[in-house]
C-alpha positions in Angstrom: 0.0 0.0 0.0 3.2 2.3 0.7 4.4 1.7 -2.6 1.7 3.2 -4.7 2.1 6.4 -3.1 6.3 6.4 -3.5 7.2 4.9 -6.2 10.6 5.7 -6.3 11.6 5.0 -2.9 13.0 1.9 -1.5 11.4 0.4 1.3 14.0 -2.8 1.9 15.8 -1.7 4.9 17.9 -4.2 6.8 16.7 -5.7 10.5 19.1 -3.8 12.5 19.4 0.2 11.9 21.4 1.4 14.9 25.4 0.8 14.6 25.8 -0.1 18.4 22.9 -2.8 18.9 23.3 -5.3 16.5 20.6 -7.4 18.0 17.9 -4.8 17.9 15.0 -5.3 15.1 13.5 -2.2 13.2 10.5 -2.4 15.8 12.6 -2.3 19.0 14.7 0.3 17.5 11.7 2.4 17.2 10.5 1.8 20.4 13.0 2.6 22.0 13.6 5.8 19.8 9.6 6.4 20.8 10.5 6.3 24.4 14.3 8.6 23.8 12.3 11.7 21.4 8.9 11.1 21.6 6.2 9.5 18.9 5.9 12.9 16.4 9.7 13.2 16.2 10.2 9.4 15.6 7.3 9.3 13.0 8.2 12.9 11.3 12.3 11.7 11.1 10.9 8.0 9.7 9.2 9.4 6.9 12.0 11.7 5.8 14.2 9.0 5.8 11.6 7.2 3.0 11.3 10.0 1.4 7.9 10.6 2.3 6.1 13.7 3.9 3.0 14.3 6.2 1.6 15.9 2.7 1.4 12.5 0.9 0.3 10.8 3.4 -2.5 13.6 4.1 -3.3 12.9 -0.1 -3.5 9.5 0.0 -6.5 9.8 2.8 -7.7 13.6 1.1 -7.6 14.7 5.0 -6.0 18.1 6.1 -2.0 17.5 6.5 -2.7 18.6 10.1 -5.0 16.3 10.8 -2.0 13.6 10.0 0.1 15.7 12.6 -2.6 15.2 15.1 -2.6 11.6 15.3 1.1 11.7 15.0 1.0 13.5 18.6 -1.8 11.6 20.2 -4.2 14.2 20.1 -6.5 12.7 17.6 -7.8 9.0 17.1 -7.8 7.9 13.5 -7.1 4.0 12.8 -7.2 4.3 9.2 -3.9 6.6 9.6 -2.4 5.1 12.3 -2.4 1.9 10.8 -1.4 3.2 7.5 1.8 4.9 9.3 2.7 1.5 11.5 2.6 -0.3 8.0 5.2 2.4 6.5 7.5 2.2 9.3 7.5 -1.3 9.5 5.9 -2.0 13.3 3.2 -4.5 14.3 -0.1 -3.0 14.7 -0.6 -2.1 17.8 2.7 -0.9 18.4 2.6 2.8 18.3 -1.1 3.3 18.2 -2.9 0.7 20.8 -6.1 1.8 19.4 -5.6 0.6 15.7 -6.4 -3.6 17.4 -9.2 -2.8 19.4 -13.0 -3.1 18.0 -14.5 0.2 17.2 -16.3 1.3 20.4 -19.7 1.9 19.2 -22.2 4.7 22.0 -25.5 3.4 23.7 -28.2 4.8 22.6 -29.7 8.1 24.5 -33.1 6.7 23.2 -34.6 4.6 26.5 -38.2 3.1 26.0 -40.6 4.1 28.3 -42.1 2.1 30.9 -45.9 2.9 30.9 
C-alpha cells in the first residue's frame, strides 16, 4: 500500500538500523527511539528518511495534513492513519497506536423506551 504512493523510494531496509545494537530489530529500535524523542519526532524523522512527507500521506486519505500531525501526537484517534503509518515504518499494529487492534467502540443509545 506504501508503494503506490512512493514509487521511487526503496522500502528494503535491513533488520538492525542502529550501529551499536546489532541485535535490535526495526521495531525495538523504534520503540525505543519512541521512548528517547517522543512519537511525532520518531514518525516525522521515519518518513524523511523514506522519502515521504505528512503531505502524501494527508493525499492519499484527502484529510488536512494537520490532521495527520494530530494523530502523530496523540491528540487525535484515527485508525485508518495510524495503521497506515505503522505499515510504513514497519511495526506491528498495535505498536505505536494501541487503538488501531481494538474493535471500534460503538455509544449506547440516548433513546430509552418508556415504561408505561
Amino acid at each position: 500500500m506504501a508503494l503506490d504512493i512512493v514509487s521511487n523510494v526503496d522500502y528494503n531496509f535491513p533488520q538492525t538500523t542502529h550501529s551499536r545494537a546489532t541485535h535490535m530489530t526495526t521495531t525495538d529500535f523504534i520503540i525505543s527511539q519512541v521512548k528517547q524523542f517522543g512519537k511525532y519526532r520518531v514518525i516525522r524523522g521515519e518518513l524523511i528518511k523514506r522519502g515521504m512527507d505528512v503531505g502524501v500521506i494527508a493525499r492519499h486519505f484527502n484529510v488536512h495534513p494537520y490532521s495527520v500531525r494530530l494523530v502523530m501526537m496523540d491528540r487525535m484517534k484515527s485508525s485508518r492513519i495510524a495503521s497506515y503509518l505503522e505499515s510504513i515504518l514497519g511495526v506491528p499494529p498495535g505498536t505505536l497506536f494501541p487503538y488501531v487492534t481494538q474493535k471500534p467502540r460503538r455509544g449506547k443509545s440516548s433513546f430509552r423506551k418508556s415504561i408505561v
